[in-house]
N, C-alpha and C positions, 0 to 999 in steps of 0.2 A: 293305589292308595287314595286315600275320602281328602278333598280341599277341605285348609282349615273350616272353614262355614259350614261343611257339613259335619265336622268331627264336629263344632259349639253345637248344633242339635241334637248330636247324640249324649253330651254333657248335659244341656238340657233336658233328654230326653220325652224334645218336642218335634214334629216336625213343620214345617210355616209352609200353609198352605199358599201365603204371599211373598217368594223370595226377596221380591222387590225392598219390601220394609224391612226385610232384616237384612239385606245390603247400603240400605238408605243409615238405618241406626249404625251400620259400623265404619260408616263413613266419616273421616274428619273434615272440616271445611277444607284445611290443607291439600288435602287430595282431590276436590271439587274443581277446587279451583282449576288445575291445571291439569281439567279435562277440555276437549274442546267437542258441544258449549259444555260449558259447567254442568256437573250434575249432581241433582240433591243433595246433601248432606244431614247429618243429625242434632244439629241446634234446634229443630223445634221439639223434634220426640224427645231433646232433653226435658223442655218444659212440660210435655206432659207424663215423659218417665217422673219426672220428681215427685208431683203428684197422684199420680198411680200409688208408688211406693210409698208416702204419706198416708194416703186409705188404708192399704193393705196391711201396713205393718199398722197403723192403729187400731184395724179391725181384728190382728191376729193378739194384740196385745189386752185390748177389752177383753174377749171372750176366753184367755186366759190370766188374767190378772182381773177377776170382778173384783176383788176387795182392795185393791192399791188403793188409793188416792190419786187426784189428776195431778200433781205434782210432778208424783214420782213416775206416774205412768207419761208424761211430756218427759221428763229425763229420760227412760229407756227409749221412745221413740225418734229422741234426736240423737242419741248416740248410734242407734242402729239405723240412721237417715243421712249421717252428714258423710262427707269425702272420704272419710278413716274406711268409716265402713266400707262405702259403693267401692273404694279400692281393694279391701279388701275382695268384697263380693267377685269385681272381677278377676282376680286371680286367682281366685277359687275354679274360674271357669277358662283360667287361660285364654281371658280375653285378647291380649296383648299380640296373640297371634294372630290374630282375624283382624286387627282395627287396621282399615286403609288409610293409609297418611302419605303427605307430600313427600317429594323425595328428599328436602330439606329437614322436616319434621321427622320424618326417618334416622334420617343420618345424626339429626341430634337428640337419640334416644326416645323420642317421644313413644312409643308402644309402651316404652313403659315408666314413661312419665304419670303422677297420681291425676291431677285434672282431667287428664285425656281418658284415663282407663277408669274415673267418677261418671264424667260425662259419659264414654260410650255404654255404660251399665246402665245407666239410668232411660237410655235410649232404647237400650235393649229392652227393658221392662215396657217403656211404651210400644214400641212394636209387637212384643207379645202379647199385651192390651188388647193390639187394634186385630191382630191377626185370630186370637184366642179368646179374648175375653178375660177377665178377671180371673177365673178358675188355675189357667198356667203360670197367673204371675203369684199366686199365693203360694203357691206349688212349690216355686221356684225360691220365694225368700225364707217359705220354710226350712226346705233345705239348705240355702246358704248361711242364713242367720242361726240355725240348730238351735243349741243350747242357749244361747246370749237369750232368747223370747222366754224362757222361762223362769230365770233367777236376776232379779232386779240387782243386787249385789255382784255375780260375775258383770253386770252390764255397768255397773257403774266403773269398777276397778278396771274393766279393758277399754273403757272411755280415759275415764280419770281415777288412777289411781291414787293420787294425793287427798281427792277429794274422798273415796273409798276409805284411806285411810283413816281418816281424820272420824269419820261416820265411826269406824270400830271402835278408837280410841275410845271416844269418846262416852261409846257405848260400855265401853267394858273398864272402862277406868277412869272416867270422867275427865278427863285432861286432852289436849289435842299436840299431838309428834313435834319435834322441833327439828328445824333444817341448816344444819351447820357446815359452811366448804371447809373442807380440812386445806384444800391445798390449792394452788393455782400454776401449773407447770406450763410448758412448751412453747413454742416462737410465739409473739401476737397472732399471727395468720394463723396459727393452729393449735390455740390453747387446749389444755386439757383439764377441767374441773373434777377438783372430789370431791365428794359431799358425804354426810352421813346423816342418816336421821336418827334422833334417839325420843323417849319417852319415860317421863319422871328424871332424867339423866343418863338411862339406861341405852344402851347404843342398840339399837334394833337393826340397821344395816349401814352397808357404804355400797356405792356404786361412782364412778367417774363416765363425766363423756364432753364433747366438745364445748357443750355451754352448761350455767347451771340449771336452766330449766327444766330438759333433760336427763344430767344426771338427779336431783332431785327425784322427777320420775321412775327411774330406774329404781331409787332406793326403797320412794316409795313401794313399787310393785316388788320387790325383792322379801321389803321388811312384809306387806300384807301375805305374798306366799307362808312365811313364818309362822305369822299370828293364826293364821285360819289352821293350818296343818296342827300349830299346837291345841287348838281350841277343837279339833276334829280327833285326836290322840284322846283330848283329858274328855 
């Protein structure tokens, strides 16, 4: 049976002619440490994963988006840049199986803590960089990012749906949702918020969850699935 590292190139469907750097990126300091001596880790290919992935998705987002505005085209490229995303990205690729971490860092869930599996994505991209060149890593955010690179709208609502919202409303009825808790339930340590949002006074959704920011969110993304399917129907 293939060690995780080689099942992630066959995910990739690349193969690194420098194992080294793609053992160096899946490296957490954690786990360096308590080599003896130490051996590399991936905080610097962080820094240049970030920026790799900065070019790329700008360049992939230009040459499909020529008529945005820079506004709006800074908003898709931060939403499909920041920690949401690269965590997602990783798990797309079952990172979490491959990242060497301390045996501390282990036992306290870290594989699949979001930071640790932001940073080793980002790492990842810079070792394919160094290994490949530019060509694998566009390859790659192609495929991970899919659909999000082509519709400024899904990319806003799986960023921020409130803010999503608010853009429709406003668009299609000139008024912006209103965010009301209906209720506030369970011990202090483990409250539970409801919220709902409504429009003109009209209740568009409810969703609950541990804080109101959150549930909020929820209703938001609840109430936009709604309005788009209705506005997709008529």
């Amino acid at each position: 049976m293939d060690d995780p590292i080689t099942q992630l190139e066959q995910r990739l469907n690349y193969s690194f002619r420098d194992k080294t750097v793609l053992r160096m990126a899946l490296t957490h300091p954690s786990y360096a440490a308590e080599q003896t001596p130490p051996t590399p880790h991936n905080q610097t290919l962080e820094f240049l994963g970030d920026a790799v992935l900065q070019f790329v998705v700008t360049d992939l987002l230009y040459r499909q988006h020529p008529d945005l505005d820079e506004g709006r085209l800074t908003k898709m490229r931060s939403a499909l840049t920041n920690e949401e995303a690269l965590t997602l990205y990783a798990r797309r690729l079952a990172l979490s199986t491959c990242l060497l971490l301390g045996r501390g860092e282990a036992r306290a869930g870290g594989s699949e803590r979001a930071s640790n599996l932001a940073d080793g994505m980002e790492a990842l991209l810079a070792a394919l960089y160094l290994d490949g060149g530019l060509a694998p890593v566009q390859t790659l955010c192609e495929q991970l990012a899919g659909e999000l690179l082509t519709d400024y709208g899904d990319v806003l609502a799986w960023e921020n749906p409130k803010g999503a919202l608010q853009e429709l409303t406003q668009k299609l009825h000139q008024t912006p949702p209103n965010y009301e808790v209906l209720e506030v339930s369970g011990p202090d340590h483990c409250p539970r918020f409801e919220v709902r949002v409504t429009l003109n006074g009209v209740e568009l959704a409810k969703a609950a969850a541990g804080n109101r920011k959150t549930a909020e969110k929820r209703a938001a993304e609840i109430a936009l699935e709604k309005l788009t399917a209705h506005d997709t129907a008529t």
